[in-house]
N, C-alpha and C positions, 0 to 999 in steps of 0.2 A: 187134428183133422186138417189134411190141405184141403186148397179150394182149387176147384178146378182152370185150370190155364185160359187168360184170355183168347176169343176167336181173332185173330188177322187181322180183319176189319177192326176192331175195337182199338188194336193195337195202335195201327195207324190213326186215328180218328183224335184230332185234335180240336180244342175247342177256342177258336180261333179268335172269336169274341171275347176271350176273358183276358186275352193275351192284348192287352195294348201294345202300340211301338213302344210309346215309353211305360215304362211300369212306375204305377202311382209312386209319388214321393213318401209317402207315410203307409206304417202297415194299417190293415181296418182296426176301429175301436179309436184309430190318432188321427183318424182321416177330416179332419172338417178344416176347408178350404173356403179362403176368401175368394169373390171374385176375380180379385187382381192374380193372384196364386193361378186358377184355373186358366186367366187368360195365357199368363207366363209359361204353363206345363202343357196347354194344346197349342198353343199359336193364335187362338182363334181371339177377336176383340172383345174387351167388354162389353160393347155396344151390340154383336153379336151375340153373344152369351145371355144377354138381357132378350133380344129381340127373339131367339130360340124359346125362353120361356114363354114370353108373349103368343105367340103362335102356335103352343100345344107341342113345340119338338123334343122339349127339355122336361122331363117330368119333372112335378112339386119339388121345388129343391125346400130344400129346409131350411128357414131362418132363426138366428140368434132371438133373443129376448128383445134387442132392441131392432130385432127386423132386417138386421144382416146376414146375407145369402148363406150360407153353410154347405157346401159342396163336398160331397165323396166321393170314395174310389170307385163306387158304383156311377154314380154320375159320370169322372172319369172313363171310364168304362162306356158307358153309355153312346158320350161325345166321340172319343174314337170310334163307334161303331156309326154316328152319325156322322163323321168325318169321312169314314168307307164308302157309304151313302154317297155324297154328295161328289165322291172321285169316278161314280159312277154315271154320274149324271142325272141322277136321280130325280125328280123335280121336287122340290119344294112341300107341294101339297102332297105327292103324294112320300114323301121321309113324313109329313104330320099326320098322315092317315096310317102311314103302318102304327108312328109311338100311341096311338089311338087305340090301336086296334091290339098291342102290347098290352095296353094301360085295362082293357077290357076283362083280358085274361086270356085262359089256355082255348076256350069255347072259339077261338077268333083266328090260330094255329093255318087251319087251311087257308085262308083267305090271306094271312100273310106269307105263309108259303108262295101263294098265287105271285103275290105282288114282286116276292123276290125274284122266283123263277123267271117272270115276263123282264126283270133289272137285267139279270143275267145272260138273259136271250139278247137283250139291248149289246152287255158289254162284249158279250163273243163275237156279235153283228161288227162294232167299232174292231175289235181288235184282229178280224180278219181284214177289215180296210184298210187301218195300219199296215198291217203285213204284207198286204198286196202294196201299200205306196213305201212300205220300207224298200221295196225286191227294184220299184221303178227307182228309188232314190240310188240306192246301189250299184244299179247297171247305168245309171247315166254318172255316176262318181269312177267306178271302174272303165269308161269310154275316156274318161276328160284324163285318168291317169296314164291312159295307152296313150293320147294322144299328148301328153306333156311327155311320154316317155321316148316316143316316137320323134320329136319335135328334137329334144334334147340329143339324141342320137344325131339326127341331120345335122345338128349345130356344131356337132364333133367330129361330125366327118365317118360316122362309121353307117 
């Protein structure tokens, strides 16, 4: 029996969150990571990484018997996705109020929907000003190169 063909939409539909930039170093089942590993595989400091758990952004990492961090690809995972966050400009309280509201469960879905949508309306906001200061940066870069080109001509005589 086949199954019927994906619709279009699904086709396309990538699941962007599972996909880090870098893709964890170990496959799952081999994944448990020191702190220092984690700092070395996102960029981000130990003293960061520490200070994420303290504040609710890093859920319960897991520690060894003797009380050392144990980090996975999920975690990985995780930090890239709070790394996204944070390129978003995200604030602070509110990256601990979404993993909050994760950590709650599926019951909590709309309200983080909300939180991202309002993220998103932020970054379109930013990236049409962008846009608009890339077009001044442009037109005042293409005046200075007419007018070096212009210059350059008189120098030459033509």
């Amino acid at each position: 029996m086949t199954s019927a063909p994906l619709r279009e939409p699904e086709l396309e539909r990538v699941d962007l969150c599972a996909s880090a930039d870098l893709p964890p170093p170990r496959p799952d089942g081999q994944d448990h990571y020191t702190i220092s590993e984690v700092a070395a595989h996102t960029g981000l400091s130990v003293h960061t990484l520490r200070w994420y758990e303290r504040i609710g952004l890093m859920p319960d990492v897991d520690r060894s018997h003797t009380g050392q961090r144990r980090y996975t690809n999920a975690d990985l995972g995780w930090l890239s996705f709070v790394n996204k966050l944070r390129l978003t400009g995200m604030a602070v309280a509110d990256m601990v109020r979404y993993a909050d509201l994760v950590r709650q469960g599926d019951h909590t879905t709309a309200e983080r929907r909300a939180l991202l949508s309002t993220t998103r309306d932020d970054v379109l906001r930013r990236i049409a000003e962008l846009t608009s200061t890339l077009a001044v940066l442009n037109f005042k870069i293409d005046l200075y190169t007419e007018a070096d080109d212009d210059t350059a001509r008189v120098s030459e005589g033509t």
